[in-house]
PASEBA-1860 file (N, C-alpha, C; in nm, 3 decimals):
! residues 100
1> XXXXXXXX> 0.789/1.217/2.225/0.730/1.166/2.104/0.579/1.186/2.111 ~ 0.505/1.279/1.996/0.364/1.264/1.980/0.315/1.104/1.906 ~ 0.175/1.109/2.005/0.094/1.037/1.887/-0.005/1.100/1.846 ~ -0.056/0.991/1.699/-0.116/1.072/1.628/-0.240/0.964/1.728 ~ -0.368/1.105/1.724/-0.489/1.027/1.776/-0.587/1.072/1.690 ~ -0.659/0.987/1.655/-0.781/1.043/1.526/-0.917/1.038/1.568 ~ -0.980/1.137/1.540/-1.141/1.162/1.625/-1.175/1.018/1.573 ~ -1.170/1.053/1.412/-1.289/0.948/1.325/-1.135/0.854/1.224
9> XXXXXXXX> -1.166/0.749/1.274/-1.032/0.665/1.188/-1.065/0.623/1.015 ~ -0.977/0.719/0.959/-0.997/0.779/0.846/-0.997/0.654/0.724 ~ -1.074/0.582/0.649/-1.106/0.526/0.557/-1.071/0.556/0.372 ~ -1.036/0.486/0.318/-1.035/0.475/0.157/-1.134/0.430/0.089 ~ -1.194/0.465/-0.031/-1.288/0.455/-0.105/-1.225/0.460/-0.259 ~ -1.124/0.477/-0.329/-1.069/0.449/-0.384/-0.908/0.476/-0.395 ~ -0.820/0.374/-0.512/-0.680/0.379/-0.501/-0.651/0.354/-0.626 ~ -0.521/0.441/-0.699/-0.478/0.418/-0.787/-0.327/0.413/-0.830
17> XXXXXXXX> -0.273/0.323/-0.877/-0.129/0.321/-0.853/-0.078/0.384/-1.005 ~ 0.035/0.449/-0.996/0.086/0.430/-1.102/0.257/0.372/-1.133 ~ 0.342/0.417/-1.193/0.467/0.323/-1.227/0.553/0.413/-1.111 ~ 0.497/0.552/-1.053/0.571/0.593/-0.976/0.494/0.657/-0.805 ~ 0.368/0.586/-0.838/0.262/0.665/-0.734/0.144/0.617/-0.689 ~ 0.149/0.581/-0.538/-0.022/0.544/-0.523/-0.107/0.687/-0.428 ~ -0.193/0.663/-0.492/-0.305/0.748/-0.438/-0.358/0.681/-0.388 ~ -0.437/0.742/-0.312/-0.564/0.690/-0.237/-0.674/0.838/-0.164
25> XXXXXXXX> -0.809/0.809/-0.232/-0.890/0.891/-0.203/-0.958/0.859/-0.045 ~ -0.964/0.935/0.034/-1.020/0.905/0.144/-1.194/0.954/0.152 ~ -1.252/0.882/0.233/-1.391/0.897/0.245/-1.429/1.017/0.276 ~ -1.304/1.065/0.332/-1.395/1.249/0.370/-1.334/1.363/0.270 ~ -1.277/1.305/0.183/-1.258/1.379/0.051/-1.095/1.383/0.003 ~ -1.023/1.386/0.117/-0.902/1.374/0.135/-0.835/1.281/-0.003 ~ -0.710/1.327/-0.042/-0.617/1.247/-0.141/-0.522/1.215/-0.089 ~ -0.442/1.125/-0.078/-0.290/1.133/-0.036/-0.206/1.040/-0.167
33> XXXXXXXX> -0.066/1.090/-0.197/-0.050/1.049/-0.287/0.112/1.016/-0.206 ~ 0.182/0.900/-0.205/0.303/0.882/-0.141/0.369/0.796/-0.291 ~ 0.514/0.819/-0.275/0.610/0.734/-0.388/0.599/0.591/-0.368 ~ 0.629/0.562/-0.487/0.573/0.352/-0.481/0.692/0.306/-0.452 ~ 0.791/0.370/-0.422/0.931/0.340/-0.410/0.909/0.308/-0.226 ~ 0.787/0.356/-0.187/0.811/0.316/-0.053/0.785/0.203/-0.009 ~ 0.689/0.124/-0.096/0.615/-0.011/-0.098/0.684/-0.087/-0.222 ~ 0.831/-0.160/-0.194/0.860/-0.209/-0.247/0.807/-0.316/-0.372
41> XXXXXXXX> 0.718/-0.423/-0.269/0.647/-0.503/-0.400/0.552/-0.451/-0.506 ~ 0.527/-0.325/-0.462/0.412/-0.278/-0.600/0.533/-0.239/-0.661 ~ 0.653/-0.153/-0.639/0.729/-0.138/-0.746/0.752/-0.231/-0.787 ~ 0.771/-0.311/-0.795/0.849/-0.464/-0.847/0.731/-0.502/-0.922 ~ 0.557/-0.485/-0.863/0.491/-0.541/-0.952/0.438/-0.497/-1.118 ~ 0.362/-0.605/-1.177/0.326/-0.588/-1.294/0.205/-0.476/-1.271 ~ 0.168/-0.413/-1.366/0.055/-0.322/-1.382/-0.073/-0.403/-1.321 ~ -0.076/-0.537/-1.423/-0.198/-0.608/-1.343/-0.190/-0.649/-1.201
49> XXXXXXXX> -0.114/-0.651/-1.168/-0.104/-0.703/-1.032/-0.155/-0.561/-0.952 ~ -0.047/-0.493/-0.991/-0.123/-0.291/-0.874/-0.267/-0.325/-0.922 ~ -0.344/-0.328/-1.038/-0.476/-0.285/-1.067/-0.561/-0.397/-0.943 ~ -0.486/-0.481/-0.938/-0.582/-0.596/-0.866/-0.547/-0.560/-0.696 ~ -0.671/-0.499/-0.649/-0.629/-0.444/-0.506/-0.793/-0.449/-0.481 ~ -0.764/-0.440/-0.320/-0.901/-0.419/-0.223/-0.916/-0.405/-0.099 ~ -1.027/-0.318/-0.062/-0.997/-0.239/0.047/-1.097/-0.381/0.128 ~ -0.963/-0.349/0.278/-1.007/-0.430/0.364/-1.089/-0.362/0.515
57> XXXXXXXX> -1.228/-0.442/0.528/-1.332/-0.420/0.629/-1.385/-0.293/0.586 ~ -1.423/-0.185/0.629/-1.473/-0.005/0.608/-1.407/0.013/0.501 ~ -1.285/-0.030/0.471/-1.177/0.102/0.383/-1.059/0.091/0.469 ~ -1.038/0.015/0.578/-0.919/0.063/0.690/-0.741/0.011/0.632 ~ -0.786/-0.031/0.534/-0.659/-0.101/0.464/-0.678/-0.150/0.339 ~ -0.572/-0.153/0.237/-0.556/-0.189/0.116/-0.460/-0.347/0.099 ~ -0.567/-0.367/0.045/-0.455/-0.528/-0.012/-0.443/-0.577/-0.142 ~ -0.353/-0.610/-0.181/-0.308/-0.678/-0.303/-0.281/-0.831/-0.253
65> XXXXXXXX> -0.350/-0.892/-0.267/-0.367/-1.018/-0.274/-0.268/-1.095/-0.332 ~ -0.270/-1.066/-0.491/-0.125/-1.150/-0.505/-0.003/-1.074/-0.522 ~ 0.033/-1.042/-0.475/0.146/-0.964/-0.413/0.149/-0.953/-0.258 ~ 0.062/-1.015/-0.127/0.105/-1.075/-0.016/0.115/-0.894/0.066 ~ 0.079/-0.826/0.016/0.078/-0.687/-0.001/-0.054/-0.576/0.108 ~ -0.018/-0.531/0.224/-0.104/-0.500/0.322/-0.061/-0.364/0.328 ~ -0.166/-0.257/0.301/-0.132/-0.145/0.361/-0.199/-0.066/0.431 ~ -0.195/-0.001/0.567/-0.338/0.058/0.638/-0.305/0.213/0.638
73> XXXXXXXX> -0.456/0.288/0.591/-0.496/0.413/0.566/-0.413/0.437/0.724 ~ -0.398/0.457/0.811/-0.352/0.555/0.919/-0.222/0.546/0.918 ~ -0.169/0.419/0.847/0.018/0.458/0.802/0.039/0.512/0.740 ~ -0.042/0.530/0.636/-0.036/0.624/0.540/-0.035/0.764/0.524 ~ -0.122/0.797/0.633/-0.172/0.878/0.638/-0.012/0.936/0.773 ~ 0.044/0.898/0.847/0.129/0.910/0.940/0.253/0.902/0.902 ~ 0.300/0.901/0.736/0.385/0.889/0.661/0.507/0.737/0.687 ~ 0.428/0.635/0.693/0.479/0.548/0.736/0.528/0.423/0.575
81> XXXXXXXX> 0.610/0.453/0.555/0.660/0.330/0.455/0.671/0.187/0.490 ~ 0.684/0.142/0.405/0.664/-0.023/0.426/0.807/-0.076/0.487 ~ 0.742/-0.184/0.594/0.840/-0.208/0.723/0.913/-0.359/0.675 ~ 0.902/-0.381/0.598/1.004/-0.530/0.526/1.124/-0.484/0.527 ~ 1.177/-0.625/0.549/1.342/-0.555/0.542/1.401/-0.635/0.347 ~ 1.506/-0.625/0.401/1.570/-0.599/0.251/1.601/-0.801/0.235 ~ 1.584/-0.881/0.333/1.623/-1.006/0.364/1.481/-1.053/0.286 ~ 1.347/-1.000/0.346/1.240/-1.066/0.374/1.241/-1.025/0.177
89> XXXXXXXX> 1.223/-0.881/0.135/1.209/-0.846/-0.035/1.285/-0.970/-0.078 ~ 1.370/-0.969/-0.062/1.473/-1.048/-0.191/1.448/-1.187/-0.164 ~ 1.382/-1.271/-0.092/1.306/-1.399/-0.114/1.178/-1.389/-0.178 ~ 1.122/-1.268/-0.125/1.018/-1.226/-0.258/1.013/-1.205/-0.363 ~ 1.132/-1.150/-0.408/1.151/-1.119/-0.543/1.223/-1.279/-0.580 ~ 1.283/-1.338/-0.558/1.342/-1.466/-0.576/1.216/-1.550/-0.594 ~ 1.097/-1.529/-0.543/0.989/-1.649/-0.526/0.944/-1.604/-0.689 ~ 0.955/-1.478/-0.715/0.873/-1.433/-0.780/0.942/-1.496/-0.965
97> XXXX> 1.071/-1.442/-0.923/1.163/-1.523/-1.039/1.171/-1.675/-1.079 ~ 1.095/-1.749/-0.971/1.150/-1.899/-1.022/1.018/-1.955/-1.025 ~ 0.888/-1.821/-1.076/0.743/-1.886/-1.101/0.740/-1.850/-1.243 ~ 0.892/-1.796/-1.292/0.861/-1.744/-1.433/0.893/-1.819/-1.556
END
């Protein structure tokens, strides 16, 4: 098994989601664009909720705040999808249903 080792640990400067896609621009010019299907709660979320995001410390991670929602530029970048299981979603989505 390789690892990945990075000279310079690669940062975000902006992110944009859409109903099927987040981007994220990296500081050294870089785009990466992965399916939202991999990060369950942004699919599930409202538009306002994706728009409401922020990069945590340098750029080294993205958070959505209300959506409980953590994602770091080098998983991303290492093609790493979101590690929740299907137990932990569906109390989320359940929390989310009985605030409505």
């Amino acid at each position: 098994m390789s690892t990945l080792v990075l000279d310079v640990e690669p940062t975000a400067v902006e992110v944009s989601v859409t109903d099927d896609e987040l981007t994220v621009r990296l500081a050294d010019g870089r785009r990466i664009s992965v399916p939202l299907a991999w990060y369950p709660r942004l699919l599930n979320a409202t538009r306002d909720e994706r728009m409401h995001w922020q990069l945590l410390g340098e750029g080294y991670a993205i958070e959505w705040p209300d959506l409980d929602e953590h994602i770091g530029i080098e998983g991303l970048l290492a093609g790493r999808p979101s590690g929740e299981n299907s137990q932990s979603l569906k109390r989320w989505l359940d929390s989310r249903r009985s605030k409505q």
